[in-house]
C-alpha distance (Angstrom), angle and dihedral (degrees) to the residues before:
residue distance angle dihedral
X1 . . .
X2 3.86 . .
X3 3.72 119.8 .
X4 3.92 109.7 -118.1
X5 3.98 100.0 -147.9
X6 3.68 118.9 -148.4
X7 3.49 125.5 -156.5
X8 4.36 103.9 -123.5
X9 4.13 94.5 39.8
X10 3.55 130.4 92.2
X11 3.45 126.5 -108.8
X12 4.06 140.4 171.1
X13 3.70 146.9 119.6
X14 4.08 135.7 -37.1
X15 3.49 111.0 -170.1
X16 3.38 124.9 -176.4
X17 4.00 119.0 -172.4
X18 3.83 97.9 -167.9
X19 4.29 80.8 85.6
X20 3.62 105.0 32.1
X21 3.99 111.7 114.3
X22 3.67 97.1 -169.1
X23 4.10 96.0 -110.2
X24 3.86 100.7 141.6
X25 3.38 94.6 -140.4
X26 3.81 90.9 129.1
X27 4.24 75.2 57.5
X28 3.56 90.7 58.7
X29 3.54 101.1 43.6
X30 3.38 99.3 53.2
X31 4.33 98.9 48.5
X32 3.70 76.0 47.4
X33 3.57 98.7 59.7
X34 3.36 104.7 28.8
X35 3.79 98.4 42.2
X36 3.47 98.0 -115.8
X37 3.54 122.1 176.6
X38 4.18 121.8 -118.3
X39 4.03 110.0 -101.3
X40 3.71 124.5 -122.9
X41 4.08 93.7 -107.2
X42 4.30 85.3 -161.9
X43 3.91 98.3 169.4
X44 3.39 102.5 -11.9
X45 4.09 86.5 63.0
X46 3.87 91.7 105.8
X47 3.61 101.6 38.1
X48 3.93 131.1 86.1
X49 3.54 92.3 -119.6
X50 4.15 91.9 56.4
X51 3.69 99.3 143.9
X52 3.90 86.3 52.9
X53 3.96 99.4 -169.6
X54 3.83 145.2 5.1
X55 3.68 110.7 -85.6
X56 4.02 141.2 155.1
X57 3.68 81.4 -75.9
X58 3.66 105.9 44.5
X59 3.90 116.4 43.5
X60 3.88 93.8 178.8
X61 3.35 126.1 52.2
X62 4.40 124.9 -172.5
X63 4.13 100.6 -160.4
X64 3.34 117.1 -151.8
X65 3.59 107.9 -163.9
X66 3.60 131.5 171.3
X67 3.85 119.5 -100.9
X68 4.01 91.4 -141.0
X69 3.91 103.7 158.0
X70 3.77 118.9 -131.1
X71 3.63 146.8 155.3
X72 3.93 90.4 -95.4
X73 3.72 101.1 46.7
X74 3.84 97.3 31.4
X75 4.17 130.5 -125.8
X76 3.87 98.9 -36.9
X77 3.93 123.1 -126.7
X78 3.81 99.9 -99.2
X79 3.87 92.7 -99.3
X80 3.82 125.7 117.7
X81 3.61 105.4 -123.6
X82 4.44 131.4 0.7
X83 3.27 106.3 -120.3
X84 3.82 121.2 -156.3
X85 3.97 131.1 173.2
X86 3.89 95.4 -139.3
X87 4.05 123.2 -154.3
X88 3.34 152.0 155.9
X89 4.27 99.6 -54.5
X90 4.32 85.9 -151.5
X91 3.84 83.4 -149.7
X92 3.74 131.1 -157.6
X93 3.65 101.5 -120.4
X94 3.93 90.1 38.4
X95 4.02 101.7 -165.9
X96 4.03 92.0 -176.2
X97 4.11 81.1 60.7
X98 3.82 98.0 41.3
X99 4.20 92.5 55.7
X100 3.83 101.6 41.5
X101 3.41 109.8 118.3
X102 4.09 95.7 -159.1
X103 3.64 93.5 50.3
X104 3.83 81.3 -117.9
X105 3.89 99.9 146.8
X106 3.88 111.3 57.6
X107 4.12 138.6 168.2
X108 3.90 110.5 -107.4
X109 3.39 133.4 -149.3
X110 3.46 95.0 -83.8
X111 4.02 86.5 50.8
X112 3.87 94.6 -114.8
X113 3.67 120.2 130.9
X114 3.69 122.0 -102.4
X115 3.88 141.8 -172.5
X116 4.16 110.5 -150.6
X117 3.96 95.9 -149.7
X118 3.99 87.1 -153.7
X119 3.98 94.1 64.7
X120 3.85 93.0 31.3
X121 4.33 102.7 108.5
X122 3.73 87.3 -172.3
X123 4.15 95.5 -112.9
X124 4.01 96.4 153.8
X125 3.65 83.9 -138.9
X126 3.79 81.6 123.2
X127 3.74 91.5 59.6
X128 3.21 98.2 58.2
X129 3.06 106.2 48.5
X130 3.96 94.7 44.0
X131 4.38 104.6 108.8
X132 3.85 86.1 -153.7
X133 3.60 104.5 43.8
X134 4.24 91.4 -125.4
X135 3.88 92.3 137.4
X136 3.84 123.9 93.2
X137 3.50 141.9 167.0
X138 4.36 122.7 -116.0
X139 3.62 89.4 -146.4
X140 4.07 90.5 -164.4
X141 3.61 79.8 68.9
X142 3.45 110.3 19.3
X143 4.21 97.2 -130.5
X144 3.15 131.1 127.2
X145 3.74 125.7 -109.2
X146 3.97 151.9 179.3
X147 3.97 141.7 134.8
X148 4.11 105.8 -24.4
X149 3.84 84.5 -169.6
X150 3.49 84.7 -125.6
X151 3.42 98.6 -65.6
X152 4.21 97.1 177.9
X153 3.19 85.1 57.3
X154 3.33 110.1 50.6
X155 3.86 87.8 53.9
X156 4.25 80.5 55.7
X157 3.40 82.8 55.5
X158 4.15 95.8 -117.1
X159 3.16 123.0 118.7
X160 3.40 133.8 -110.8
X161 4.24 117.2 -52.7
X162 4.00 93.8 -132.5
X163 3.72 97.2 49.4
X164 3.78 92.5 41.9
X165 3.99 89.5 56.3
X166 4.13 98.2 41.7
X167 3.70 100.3 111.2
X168 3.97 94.2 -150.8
X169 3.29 101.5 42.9
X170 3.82 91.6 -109.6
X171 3.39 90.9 141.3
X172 3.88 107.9 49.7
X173 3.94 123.4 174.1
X174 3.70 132.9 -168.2
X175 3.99 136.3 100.4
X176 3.88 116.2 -14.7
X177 3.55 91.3 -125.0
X178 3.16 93.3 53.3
X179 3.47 98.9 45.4
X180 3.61 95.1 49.6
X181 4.37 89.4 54.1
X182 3.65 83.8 53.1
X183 4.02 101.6 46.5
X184 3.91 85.1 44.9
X185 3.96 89.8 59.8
X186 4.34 89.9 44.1
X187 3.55 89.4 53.0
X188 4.02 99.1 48.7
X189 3.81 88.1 42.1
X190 3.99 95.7 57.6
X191 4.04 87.9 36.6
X192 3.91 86.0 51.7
X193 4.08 89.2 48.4
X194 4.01 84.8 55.6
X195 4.18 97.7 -99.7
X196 3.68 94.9 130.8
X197 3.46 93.7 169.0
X198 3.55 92.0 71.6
X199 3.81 108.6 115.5
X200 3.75 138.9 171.6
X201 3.46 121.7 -131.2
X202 4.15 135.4 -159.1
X203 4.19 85.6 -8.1
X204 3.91 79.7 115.0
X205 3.93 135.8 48.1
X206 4.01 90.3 -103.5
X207 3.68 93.0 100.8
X208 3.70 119.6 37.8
X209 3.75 95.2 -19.2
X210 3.67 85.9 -65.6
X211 3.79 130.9 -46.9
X212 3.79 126.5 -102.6
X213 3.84 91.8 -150.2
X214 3.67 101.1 35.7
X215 4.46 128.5 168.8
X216 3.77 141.2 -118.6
X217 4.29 92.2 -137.3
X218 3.45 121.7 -159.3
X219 3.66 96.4 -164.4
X220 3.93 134.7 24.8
X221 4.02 116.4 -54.7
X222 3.75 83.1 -110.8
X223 3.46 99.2 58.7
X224 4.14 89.5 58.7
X225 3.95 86.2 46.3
X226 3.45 96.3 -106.4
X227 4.19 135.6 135.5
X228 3.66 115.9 -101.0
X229 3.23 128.1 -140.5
X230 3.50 88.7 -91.0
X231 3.51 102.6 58.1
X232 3.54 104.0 33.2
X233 3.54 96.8 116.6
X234 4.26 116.3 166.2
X235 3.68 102.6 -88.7
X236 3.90 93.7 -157.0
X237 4.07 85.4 69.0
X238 3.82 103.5 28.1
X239 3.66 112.7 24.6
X240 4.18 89.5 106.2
X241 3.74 90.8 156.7
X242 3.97 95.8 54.1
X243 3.99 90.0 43.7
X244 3.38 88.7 39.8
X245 4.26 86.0 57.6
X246 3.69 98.1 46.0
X247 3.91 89.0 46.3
X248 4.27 92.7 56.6
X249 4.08 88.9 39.2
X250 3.70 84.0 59.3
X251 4.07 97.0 38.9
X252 3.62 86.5 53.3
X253 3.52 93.7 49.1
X254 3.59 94.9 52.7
X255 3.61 91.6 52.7
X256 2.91 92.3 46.9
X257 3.96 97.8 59.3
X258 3.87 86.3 41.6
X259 3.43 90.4 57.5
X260 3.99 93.6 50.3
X261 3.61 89.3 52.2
X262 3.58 99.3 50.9
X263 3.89 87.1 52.5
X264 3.23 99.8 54.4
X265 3.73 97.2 44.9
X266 3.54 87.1 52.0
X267 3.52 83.8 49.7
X268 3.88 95.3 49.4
X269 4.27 89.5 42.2
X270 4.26 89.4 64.5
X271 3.62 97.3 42.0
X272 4.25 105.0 124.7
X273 3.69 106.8 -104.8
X274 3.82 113.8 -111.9
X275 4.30 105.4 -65.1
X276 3.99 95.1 5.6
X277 3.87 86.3 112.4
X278 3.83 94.0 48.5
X279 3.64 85.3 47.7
X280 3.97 95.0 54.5
């Protein structure tokens, strides 16, 4: 049955791993939609994994990751790789919206999280502070971008282009609530059938407040490169090392044009006044 969306509720993603096959048609759909242009694959051309990460390009992102078992990441589940449609988690306590200086990034009506392109002054603030490196910049137009959840069509009343195209219902959308009744019975069925790793993750406000497009795990959080509970500390107050980036990309920059400018006025101070060369 369809979803009827209604402007004032909140919506997002369940995604649940244990039935994802790796196809990339979530990939598709949403360059489709969103007129997004192809990637430069470079190395990665070959390989399963070819569009590598999310970027300002590529708003979902299938992982395939190996299932190597180790101490960290525990005994593995007997399959060859995790696989994981990545995105955009739209989080509760949304750091990239709490240090924009533009008020760029808001929460819609359907309580996602969304970047208006117009207002966006390309700082990269937003990039730092991001905890699962989903923000990127267009650099033919300097905004920032990521995952909209679809949010022209949600005001069409469709849902999302990436969910609609998933052809096992990996990716599900709808109401959080409901989303979150549904992921609750998914996880007790698989721990009932003896898959204890089975986890959910972001469903509650452990990380981030809670996540508005939250995952069905079938191994630790780590092992899909992703904060625990544990660690998930608010990156728009204690993410030093990405501020910490963004501030020495723009001191170098700085110098940088300072430097240029001193050249060429140096440049500019030895130029031959106007008949000193006829004159030597």
């Amino acid at each position: 049955m369809a979803t009827e969306i209604k402007p004032g509720e909140a919506y997002g993603f369940f995604t649940d791993t244990s039935v994802c096959i790796g196809c990339k048609a979530c990939e598709v759909a949403c360059k489709e939609w969103n007129q997004l242009p192809a990637d430069d694959k470079g190395f990665l051309g070959e390989s399963l994994d070819n569009t590598g990460e999310l970027s300002g390009s590529t708003w979902r992102h299938v992982k395939f990751i190996d299932n190597v078992p180790d101490e960290t990441m525990g005994e593995g589940n007997g399959k060859a790789f995790l696989l994981m449609s990545d995105v955009c988690k739209h989080c509760q306590h949304a750091s990239c919206m709490d240090v924009c200086p533009t008020g760029a990034i808001i929460r819609t009506e359907f309580d996602t999280v969304f970047i208006q392109e117009d207002v966006c002054n390309g700082c990269r603030y937003c990039i730092a502070a991001c905890p699962y490196d989903v923000i990127d910049i267009d650099d033919s137009r300097n905004v920032a971008r990521k995952c909209t959840l679809c949010y022209d069509r949600l005001q069409g009343g469709m849902e999302p282009a990436c969910a609609k195209a998933c052809p096992t219902d990996s990716i599900q959308f709808g109401p959080l609530d409901e989303l979150r009744d549904r992921a609750k019975r998914r996880h007790d069925q698989l721990q009932a059938q003896g898959i204890k790793e089975a986890n959910l993750y972001g469903h509650d406000d452990e990380v981030y407040g809670g996540l508005n497009a939250f995952f069905l795990l079938m191994d630790k959080p780590e092992a899909y490169k992703l904060p625990n509970a544990a660690n998930a500390v608010l990156p728009g107050r204690n993410n030093l090392p990405g501020y910490l980036g963004v501030f020495v990309s723009a001191l170098l920059g700085l110098l940088g044009t300072v430097i240029a400018l001193r050249e060429r006025n140096r440049h500019a101070g030895e130029a031959p006044e106007p008949g000193e060369e006829g004159r030597r």
